[in-house]
N, C-alpha and C positions, 0 to 999 in steps of 0.2 A: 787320556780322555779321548773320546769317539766322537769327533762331532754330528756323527750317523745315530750311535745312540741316544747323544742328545735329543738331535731331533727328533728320532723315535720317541723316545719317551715325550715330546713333547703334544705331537699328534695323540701317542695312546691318553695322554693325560686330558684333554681335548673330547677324542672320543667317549670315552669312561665319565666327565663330565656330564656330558649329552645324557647317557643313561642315568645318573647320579638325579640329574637336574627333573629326568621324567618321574623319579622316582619320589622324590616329593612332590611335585606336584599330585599325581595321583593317590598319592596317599591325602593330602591334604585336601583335593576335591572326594576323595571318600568319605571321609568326617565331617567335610562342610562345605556336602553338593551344592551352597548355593552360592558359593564362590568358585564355581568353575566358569561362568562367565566371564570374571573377571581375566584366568585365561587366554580364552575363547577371541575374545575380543583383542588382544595384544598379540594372540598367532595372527591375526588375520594380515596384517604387513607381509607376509610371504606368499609360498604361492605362485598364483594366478594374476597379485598385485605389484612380482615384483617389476622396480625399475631400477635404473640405473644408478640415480640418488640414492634410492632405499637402499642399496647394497652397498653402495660406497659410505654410508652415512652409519650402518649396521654393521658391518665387516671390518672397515677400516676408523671412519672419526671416534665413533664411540669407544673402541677400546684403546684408541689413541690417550682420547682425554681419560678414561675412566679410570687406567692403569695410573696415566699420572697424578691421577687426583687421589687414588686412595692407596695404591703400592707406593708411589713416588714419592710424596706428600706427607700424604696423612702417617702411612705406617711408618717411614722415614721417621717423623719427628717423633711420634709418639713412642715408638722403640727407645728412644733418648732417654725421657722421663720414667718408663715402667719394662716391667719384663717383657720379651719377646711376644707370648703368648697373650697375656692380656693385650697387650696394642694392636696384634693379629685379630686378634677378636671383636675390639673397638672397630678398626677400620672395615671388620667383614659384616659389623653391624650396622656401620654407616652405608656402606656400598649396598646390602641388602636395604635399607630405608628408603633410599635414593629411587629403586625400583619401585615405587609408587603402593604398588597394593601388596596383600599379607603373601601371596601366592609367589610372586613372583621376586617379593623381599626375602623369604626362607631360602629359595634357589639361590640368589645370588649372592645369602648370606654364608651359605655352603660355599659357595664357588670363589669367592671371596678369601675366606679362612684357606682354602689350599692354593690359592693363588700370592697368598702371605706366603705361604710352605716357600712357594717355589724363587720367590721374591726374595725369602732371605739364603736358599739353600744357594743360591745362583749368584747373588748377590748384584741382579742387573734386572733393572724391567723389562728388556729385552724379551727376555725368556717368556714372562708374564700378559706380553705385548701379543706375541705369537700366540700362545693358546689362547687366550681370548677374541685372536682375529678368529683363530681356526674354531673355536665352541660357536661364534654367531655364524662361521660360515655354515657349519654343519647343520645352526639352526635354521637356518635360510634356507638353504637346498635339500637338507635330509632329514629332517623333522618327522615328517611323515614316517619315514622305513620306522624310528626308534619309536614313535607312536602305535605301529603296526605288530612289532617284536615285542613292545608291551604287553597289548592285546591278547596276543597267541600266546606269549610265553612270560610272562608277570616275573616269578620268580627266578627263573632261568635270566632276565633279563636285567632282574634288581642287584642279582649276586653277579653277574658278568661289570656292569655299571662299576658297582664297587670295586671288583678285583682288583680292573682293568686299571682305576684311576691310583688306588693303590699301588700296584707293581709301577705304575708311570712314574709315583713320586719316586718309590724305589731306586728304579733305574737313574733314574734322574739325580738325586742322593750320591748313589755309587759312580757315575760317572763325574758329579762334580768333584766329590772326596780323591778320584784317579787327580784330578787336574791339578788339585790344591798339592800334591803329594807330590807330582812330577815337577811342578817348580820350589818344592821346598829344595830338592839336592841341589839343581842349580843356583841356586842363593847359595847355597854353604859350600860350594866349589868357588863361587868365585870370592867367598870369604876368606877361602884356604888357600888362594891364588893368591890374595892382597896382604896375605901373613906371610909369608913366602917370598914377595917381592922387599 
């Protein structure tokens, strides 16, 4: 395993996010312009507004808490009782509710569901931990560019979004499957070592 591609994968999954997350919402203020306010009014914390709290409190507390409230927690237990999938679901339902209005519950109920992916592929909120610091950083400081890239390039932008966060799980996938692999022989070496003695 690469802990260089990890990381990688972890930032593109991050980025890919970002466009993923624009991409419903503008679909969703398309069908029901009159919830773009609601929006509107939840960007406005960035910017020209930001401070130091905001970003320690948007960057860091919240996905602190968030991850262990719904990766940690919630998917944790509910994984127990029912299949993988359904509990992922559950928990990206609840995390999506949490975010208060339909706009900004659809985003994070997406982002949610592949933050399960990565929750159980990794088997650490770690991993979970960091994209989600790195999704609010980007939406803090770069919001605008991925709003901008919309604009101009909609489609180009919707299909990059998806690829991107795709090949992230991917890589991500491939690189933990390397890791799990590389210490299966060492277990069974030092099993062949303790037959032996």
């Amino acid at each position: 395993m690469s802990l260089w591609l990890v990381l990688l994968s972890l930032v593109l999954a991050a980025a890919g996010l970002q466009f993923v997350t624009r991409l419903i919402v503008v679909g969703i203020t398309t069908f029901f312009p009159d919830l773009s306010w609601v929006y509107q009014l939840l960007s406005e914390g960035g910017g020209s507004n930001l401070t130091p709290l905001y970003v320690i409190n948007t960057v860091i507390l919240a996905p602190l808490v968030e991850e262990t409230a719904f990766r940690g927690i919630t998917l944790n237990y509910a994984r127990k009782i029912m299949p993988f999938w359904v509990a992922n679901l559950w928990q990206a339902l609840l995390f999506g509710v949490c975010h208060t209005s339909f706009v900004t519950g659809a985003y994070a109920f997406v982002m949610g569901a592949v933050m399960g992916y990565f929750f159980r592929k990794g088997r650490s909120m770690g991993y979970t931990i960091l994209i989600h610091m790195l999704v609010n950083l980007i939406a803090t400081f770069a919001s605008d560019a991925i709003v901008t890239c919309y604009d101009r390039y909609f489609v180009l932008s919707a299909v990059f979004g998806i690829a991107l966060t795709m090949f992230a799980m991917w890589l991500f996938s491939k690189e933990i499957q390397k890791k799990a692999e590389s210490e299966k022989p060492s277990e069974n070496l030092s099993e062949n070592e303790k037959q032996e003695s």
